[in-house]
C-alpha positions in Angstrom: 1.1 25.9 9.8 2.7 22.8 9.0 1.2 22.2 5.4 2.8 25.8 4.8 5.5 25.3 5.8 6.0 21.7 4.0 4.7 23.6 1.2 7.3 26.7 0.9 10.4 24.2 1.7 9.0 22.5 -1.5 10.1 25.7 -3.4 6.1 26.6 -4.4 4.7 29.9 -3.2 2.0 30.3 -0.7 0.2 31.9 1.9 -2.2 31.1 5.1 -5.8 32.7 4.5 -8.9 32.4 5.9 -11.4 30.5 3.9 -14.8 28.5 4.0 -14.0 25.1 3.6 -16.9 24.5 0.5 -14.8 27.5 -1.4 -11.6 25.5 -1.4 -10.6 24.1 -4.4 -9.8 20.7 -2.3 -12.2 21.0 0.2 -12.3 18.5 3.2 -14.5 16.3 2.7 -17.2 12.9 4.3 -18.2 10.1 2.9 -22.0 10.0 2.7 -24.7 7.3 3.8 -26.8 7.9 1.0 -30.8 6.2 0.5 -31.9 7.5 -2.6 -31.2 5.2 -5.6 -31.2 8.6 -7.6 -27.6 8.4 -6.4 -26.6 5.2 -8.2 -25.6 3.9 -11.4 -25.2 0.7 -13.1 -21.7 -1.0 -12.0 -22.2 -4.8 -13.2 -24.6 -7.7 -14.1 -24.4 -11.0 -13.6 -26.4 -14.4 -13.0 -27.3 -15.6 -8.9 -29.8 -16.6 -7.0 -32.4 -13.9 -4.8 -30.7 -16.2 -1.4 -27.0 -15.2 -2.9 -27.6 -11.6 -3.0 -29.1 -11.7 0.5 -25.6 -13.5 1.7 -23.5 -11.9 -0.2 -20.8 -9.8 2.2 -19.9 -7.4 0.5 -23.3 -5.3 -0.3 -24.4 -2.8 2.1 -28.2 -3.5 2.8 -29.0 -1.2 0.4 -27.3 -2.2 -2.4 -29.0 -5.7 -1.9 -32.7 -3.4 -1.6 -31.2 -1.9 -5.4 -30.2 -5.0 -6.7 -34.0 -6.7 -5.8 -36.1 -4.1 -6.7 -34.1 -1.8 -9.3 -33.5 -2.7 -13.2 -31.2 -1.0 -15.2 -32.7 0.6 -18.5 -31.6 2.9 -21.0 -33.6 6.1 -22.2 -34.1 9.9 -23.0 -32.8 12.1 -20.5 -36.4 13.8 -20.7 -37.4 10.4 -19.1 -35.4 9.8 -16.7 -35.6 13.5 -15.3 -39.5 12.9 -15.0 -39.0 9.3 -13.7 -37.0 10.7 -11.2 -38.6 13.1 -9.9 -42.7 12.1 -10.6 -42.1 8.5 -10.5 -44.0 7.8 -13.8 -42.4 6.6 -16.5 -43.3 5.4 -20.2 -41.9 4.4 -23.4 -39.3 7.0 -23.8 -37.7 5.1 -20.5 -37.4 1.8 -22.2 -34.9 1.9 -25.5 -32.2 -0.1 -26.5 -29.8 3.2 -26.1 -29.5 6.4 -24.2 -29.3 7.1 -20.9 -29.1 4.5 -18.4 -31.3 5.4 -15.0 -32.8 2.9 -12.3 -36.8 1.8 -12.7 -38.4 0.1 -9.8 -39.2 -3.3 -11.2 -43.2 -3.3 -10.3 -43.0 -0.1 -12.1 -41.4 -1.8 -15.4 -43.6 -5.1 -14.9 -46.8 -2.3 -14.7 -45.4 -1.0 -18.0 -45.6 -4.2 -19.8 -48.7 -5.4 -18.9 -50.1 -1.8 -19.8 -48.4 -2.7 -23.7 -49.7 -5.8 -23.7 -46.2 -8.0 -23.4 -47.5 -10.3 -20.5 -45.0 -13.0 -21.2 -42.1 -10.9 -19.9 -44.2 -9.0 -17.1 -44.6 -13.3 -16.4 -41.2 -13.8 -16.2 -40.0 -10.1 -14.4 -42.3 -11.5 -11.5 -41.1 -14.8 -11.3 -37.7 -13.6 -11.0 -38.0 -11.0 -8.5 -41.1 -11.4 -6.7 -40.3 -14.9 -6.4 -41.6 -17.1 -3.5 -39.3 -17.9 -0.8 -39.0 -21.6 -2.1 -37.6 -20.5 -5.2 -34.5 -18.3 -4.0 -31.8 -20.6 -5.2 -32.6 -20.2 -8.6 -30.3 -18.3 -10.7 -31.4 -15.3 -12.8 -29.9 -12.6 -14.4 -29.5 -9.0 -11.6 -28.0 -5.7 -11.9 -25.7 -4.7 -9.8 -25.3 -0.6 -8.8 -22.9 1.4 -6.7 -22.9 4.8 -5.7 -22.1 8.0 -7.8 -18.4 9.4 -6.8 -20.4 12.8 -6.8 -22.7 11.2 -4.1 -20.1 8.9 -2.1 -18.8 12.3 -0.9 -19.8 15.6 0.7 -18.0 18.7 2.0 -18.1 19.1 5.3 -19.3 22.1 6.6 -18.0 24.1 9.3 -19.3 27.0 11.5 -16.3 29.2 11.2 -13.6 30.1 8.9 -10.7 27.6 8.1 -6.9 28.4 8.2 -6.3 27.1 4.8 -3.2 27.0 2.4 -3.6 29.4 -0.5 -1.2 28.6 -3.6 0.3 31.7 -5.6 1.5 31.7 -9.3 4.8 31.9 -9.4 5.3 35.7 -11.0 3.5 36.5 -8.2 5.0 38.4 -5.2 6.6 35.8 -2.8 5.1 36.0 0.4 6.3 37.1 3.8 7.1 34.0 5.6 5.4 34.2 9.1 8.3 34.8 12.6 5.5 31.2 13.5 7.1 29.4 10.7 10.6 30.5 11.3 10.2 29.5 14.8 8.9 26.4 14.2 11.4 25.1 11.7 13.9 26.0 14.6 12.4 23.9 17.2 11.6 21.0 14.7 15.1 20.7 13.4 17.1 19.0 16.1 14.4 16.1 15.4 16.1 15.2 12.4 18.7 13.8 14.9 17.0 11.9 17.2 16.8 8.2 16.3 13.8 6.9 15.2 12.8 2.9 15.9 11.1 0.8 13.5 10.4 -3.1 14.1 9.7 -5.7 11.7 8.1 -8.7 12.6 9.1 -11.9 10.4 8.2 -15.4 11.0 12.1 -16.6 12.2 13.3 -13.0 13.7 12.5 -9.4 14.8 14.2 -6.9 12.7 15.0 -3.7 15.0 15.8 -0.6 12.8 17.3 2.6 14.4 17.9 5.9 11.9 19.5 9.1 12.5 19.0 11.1 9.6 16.7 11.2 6.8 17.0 7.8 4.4 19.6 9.8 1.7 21.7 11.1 4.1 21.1 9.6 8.0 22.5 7.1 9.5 21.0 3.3 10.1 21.8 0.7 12.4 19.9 -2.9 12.3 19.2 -5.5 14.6 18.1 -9.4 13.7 16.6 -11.1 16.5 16.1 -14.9 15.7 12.9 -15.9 17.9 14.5 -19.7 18.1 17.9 -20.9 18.5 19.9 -23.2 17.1 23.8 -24.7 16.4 22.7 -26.6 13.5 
């Protein structure tokens, strides 16, 4: 009731329905705690050490799982769809251009050794299936972050939401609810009623009391020094 009526004292046109909330066109929705590196994409790249990656703050644990065991390649959507959902990839995965998807990296190191280039299957497994001692050293990792598409979810809710519907405005204005009228009575002495804010400085406490809204209410301030002086 209170977005409607926000929403018909900003002149627009509207109406409280009952809807699902996954047929709304702005839906409510949850941030999801998603495990399936399907649901990531290449965000940056840049040189560190297996031990800083581990210590790094601000990676989730599975974002550092991506960044050790996921490269990022480029190839044909056909290849990536089948990657995705068979696990098997082959050449078409691996081009210079095209799509960009995730391969596990025992998967790509597989791949080269099955085409013969054992030099950089060498040097994918000294890099990421490193020993311990060797952590420090710096190499080259890709970094991934979640799909917006994927961060997010609508929530779901076992009944019917009372939901804001927005009208055109040649459409036929709506009846305003006797709720709405009500409740703009009641809510309007509030307007009136003096509303405290404090700001907290390092040399004084500001005290702020309004009447009014900020155009056309009234104000009065209060500076508290927290030390004294007659210098």
């Amino acid at each position: 009731m209170n977005d409607l009526r926000k929403c018909l004292a900003s002149g627009n046109k509207a109406r409280l329905v009952r809807a699902r909330n996954e047929d709304c066109e702005c839906p409510i929705r949850v941030k999801n705690v998603t495990t399936d590196f399907r649901n990531y994409h290449h965000s940056v790249g840049y040189a560190c050490s297996i031990n800083d990656i581990k210590n790094n703050p601000n990676l989730t644990e599975f974002e550092k799982h991506l960044t050790l065991n996921y490269v990022s390649m480029f190839g044909s959507q056909e290849a990536k769809d089948r990657y995705y959902k068979t696990g098997v990839c082959d050449k078409d995965n691996f081009h210079n251009m095209g799509v960009n998807h995730l391969v596990h990296v025992d998967d790509y190191i597989k791949f080269l050794k099955d085409s013969g280039d054992l030099q950089c299957a060498a040097m994918y497994k000294r890099q990421y299936r490193a020993p311990e001692h060797v952590n420090d050293i710096s190499h080259f990792f890709d970094f991934y972050r979640c799909d917006a598409g994927s961060a997010y979810s609508i929530k779901k809710f076992k009944r019917k939401l009372w939901v804001v519907d927005m009208l055109n405005k040649n459409e036929q204005q709506p009846r305003i609810p006797l709720l709405v009228y009500v409740l703009n009575v009641l809510t309007f002495p509030l307007k009136y009623v003096p509303q405290k804010s404090v700001l907290r400085m390092p040399e004084y406490t500001n005290y702020t009391f309004r009447v009014g809204n900020v155009t056309s209410g009234y104000s009065i301030e209060f500076q508290i020094p927290k030390k004294f002086s007659f210098k």
